[in-house]
MDTraj code that builds the backbone (N, CA, C; nanometers):
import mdtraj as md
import numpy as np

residues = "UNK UNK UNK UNK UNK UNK UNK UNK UNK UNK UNK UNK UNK UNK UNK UNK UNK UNK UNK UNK UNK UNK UNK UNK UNK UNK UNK UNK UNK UNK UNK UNK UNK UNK UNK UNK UNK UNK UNK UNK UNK UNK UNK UNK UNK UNK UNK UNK UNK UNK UNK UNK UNK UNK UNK UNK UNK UNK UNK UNK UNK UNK UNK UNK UNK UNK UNK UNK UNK UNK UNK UNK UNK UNK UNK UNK UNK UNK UNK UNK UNK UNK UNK UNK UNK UNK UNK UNK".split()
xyz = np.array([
    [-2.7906, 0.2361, -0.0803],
    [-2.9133, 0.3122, -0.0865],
    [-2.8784, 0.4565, -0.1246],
    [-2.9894, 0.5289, -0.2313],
    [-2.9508, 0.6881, -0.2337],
    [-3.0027, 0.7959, -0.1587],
    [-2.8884, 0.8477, -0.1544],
    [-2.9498, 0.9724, -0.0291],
    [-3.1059, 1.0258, -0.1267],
    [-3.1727, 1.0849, -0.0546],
    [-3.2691, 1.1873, -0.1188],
    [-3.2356, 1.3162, -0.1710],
    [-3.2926, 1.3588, -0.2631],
    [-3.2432, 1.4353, -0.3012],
    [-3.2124, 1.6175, -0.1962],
    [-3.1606, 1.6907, -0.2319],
    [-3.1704, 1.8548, -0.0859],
    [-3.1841, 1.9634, -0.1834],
    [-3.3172, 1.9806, -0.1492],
    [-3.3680, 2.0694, -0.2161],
    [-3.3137, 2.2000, -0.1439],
    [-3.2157, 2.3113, -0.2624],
    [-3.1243, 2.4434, -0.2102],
    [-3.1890, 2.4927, -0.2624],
    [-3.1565, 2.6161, -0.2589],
    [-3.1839, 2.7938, -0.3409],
    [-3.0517, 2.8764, -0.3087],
    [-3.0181, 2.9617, -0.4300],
    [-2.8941, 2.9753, -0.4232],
    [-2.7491, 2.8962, -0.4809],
    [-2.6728, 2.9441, -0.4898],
    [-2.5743, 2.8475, -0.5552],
    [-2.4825, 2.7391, -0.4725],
    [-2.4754, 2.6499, -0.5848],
    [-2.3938, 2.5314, -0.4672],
    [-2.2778, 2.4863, -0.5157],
    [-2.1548, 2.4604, -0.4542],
    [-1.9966, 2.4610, -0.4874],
    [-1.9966, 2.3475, -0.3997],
    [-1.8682, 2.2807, -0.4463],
    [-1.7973, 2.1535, -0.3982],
    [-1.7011, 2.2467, -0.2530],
    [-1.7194, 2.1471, -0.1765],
    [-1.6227, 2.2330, -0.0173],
    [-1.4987, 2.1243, -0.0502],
    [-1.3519, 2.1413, -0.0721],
    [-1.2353, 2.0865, -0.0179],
    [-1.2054, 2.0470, 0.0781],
    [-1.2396, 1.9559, 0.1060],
    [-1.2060, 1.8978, 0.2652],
    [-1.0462, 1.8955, 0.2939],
    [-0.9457, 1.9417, 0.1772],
    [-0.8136, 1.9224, 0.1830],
    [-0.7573, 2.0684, 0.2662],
    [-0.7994, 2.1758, 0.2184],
    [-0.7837, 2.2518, 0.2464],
    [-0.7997, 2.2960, 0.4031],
    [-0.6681, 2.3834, 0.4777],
    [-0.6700, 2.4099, 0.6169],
    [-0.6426, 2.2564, 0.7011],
    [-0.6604, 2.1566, 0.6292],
    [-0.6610, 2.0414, 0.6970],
    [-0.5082, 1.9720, 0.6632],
    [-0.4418, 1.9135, 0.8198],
    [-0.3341, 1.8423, 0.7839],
    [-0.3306, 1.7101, 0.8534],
    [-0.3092, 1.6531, 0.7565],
    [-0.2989, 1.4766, 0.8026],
    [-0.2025, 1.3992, 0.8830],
    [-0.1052, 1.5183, 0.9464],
    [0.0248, 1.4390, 0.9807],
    [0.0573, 1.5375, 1.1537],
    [0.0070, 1.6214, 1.2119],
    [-0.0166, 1.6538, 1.3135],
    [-0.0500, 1.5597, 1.3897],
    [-0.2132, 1.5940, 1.3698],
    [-0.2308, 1.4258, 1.4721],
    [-0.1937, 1.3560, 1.5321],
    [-0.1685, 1.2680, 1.3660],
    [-0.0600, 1.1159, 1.4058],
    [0.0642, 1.0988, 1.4814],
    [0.1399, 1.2811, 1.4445],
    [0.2650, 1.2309, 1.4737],
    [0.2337, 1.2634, 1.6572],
    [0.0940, 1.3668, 1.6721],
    [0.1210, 1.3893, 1.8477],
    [0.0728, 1.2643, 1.9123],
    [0.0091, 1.1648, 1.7957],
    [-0.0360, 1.0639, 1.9128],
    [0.0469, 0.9518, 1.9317],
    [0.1611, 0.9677, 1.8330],
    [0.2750, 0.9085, 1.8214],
    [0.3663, 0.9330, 1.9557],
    [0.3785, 1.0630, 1.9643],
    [0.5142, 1.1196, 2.0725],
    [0.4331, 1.0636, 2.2041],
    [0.3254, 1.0772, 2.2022],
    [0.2405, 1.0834, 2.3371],
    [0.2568, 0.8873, 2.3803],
    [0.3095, 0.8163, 2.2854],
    [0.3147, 0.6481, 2.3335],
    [0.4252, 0.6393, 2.4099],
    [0.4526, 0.5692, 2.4784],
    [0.5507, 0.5107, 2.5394],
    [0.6443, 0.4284, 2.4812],
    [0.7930, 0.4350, 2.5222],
    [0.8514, 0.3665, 2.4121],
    [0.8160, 0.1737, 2.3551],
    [0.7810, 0.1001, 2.4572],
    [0.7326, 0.0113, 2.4284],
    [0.5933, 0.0081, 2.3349],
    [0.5494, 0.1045, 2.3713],
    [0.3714, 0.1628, 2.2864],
    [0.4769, 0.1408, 2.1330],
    [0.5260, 0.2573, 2.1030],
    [0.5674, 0.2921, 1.9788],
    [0.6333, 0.1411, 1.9183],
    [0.7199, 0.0770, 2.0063],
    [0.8164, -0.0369, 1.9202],
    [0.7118, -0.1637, 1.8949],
    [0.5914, -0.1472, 1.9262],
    [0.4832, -0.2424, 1.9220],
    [0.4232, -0.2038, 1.7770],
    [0.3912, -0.0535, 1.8297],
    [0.3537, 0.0051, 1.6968],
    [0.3687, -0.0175, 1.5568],
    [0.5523, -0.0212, 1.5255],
    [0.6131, -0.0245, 1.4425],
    [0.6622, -0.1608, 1.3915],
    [0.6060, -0.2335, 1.4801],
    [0.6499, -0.3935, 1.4675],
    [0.5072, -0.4309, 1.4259],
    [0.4179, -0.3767, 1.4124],
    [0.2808, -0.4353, 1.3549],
    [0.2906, -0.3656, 1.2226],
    [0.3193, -0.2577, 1.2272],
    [0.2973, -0.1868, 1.0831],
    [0.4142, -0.2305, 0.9733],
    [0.5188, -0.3097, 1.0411],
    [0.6634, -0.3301, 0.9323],
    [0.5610, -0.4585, 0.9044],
    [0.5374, -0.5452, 1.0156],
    [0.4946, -0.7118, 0.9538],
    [0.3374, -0.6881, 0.8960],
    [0.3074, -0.5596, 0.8617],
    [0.1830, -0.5992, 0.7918],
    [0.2394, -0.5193, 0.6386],
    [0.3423, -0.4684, 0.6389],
    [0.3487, -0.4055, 0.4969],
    [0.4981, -0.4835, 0.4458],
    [0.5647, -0.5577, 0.5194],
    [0.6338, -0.6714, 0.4216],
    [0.6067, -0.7250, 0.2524],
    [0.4921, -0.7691, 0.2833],
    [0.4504, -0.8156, 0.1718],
    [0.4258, -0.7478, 0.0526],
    [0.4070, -0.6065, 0.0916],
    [0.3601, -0.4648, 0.0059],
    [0.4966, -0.4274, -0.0713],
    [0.4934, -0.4318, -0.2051],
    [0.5726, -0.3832, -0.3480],
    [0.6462, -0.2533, -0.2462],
    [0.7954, -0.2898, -0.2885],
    [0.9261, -0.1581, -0.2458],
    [0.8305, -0.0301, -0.2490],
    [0.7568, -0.0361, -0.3633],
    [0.7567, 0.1511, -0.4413],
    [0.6263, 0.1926, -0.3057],
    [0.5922, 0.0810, -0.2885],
    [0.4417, 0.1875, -0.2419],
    [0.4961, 0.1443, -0.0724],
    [0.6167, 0.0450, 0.0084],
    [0.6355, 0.0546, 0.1092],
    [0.7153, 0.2290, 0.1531],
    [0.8236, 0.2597, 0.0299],
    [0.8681, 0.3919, 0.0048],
    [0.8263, 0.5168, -0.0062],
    [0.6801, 0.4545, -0.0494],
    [0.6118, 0.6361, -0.0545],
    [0.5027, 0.5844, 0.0784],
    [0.4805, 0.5460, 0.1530],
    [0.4289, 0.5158, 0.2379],
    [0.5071, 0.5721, 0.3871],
    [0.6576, 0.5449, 0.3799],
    [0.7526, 0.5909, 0.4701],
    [0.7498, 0.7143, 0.4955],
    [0.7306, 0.8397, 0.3924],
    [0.7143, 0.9398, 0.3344],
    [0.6081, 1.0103, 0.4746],
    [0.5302, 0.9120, 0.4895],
    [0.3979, 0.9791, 0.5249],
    [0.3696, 0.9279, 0.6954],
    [0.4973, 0.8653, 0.6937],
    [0.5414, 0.8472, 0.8587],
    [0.6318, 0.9400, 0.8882],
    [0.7059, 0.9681, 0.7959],
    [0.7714, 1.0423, 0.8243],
    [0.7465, 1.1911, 0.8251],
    [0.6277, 1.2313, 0.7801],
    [0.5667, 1.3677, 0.8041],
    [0.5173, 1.4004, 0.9540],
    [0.4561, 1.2783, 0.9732],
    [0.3925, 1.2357, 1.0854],
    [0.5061, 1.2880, 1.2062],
    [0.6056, 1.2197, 1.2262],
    [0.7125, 1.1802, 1.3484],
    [0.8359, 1.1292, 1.2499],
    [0.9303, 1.1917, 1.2602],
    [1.0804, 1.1156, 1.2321],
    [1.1120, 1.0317, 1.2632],
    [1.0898, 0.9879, 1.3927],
    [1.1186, 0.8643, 1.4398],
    [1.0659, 0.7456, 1.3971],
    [0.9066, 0.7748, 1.4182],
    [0.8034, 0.7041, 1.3496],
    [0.8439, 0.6324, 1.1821],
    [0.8877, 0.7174, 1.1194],
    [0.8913, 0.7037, 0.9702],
    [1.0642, 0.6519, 0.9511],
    [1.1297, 0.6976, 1.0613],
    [1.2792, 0.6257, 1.0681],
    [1.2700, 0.4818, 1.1384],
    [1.1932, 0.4172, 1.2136],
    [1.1492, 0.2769, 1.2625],
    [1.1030, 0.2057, 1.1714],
    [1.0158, 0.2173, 1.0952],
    [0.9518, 0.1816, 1.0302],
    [1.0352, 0.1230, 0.8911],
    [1.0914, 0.2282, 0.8354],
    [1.1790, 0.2014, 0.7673],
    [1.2749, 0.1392, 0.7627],
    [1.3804, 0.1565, 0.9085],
    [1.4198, 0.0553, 0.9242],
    [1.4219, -0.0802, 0.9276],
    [1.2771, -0.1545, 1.0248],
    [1.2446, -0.2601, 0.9470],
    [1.1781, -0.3112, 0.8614],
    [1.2109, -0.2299, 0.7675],
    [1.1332, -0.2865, 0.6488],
    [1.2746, -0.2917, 0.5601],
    [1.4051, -0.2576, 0.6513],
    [1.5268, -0.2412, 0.5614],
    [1.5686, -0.1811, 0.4281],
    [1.4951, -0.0557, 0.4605],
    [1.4734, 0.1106, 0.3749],
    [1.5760, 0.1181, 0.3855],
    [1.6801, 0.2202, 0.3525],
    [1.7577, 0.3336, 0.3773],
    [1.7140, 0.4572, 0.3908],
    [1.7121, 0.5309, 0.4714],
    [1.6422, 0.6669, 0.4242],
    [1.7554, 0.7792, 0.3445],
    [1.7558, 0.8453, 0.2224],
    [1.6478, 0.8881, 0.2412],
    [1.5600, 0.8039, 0.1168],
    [1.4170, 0.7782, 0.1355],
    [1.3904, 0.7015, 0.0260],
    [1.2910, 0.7559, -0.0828],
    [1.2812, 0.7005, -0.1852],
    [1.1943, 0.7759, -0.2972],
    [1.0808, 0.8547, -0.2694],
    [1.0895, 0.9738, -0.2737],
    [0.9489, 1.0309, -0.2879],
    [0.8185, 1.0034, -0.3252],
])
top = md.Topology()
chain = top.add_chain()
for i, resn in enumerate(residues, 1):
    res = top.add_residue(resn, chain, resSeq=i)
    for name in ("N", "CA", "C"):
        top.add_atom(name, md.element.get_by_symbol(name[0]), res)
traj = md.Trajectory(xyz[None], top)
């Protein structure tokens, strides 16, 4: 369905939602905050659901665990039998 239209006055610009905003805070505090069984559960769901997923995009995917938490993005990798450090 389409929104209706919003009737402004004045000028109107696109807002960056990228900007000031970081994607890897978060994750990695809600990461530290698990317990170690929390986390090895964690990482054992996320290796057996990205098995199947092409090297290149399991590699740049690691990337973004690893922004997150080191550990996080070093587990992970591991079983998925990465080496780190791995492709950008």
């Amino acid at each position: 369905m389409k929104e209706p239209p919003l009737r402004i006055s004045g000028d109107a610009d696109r807002y960056d939602h990228r900007v000031g905003n970081d994607d890897y805070t978060q994750a990695g505090n809600l990461f530290r905050l698990m317990k170690p069984d929390e986390k090895r559960r964690l990482i054992e769901n996320i290796v057996s659901a990205m098995k199947p997923v092409p090297r290149y995009i399991q590699e740049r995917q690691i990337q973004h665990f690893l922004k997150a938490d080191p550990e996080y993005g070093t587990g992970v990798a591991k079983g998925l039998g990465l080496t780190l450090p791995v492709a950008a």
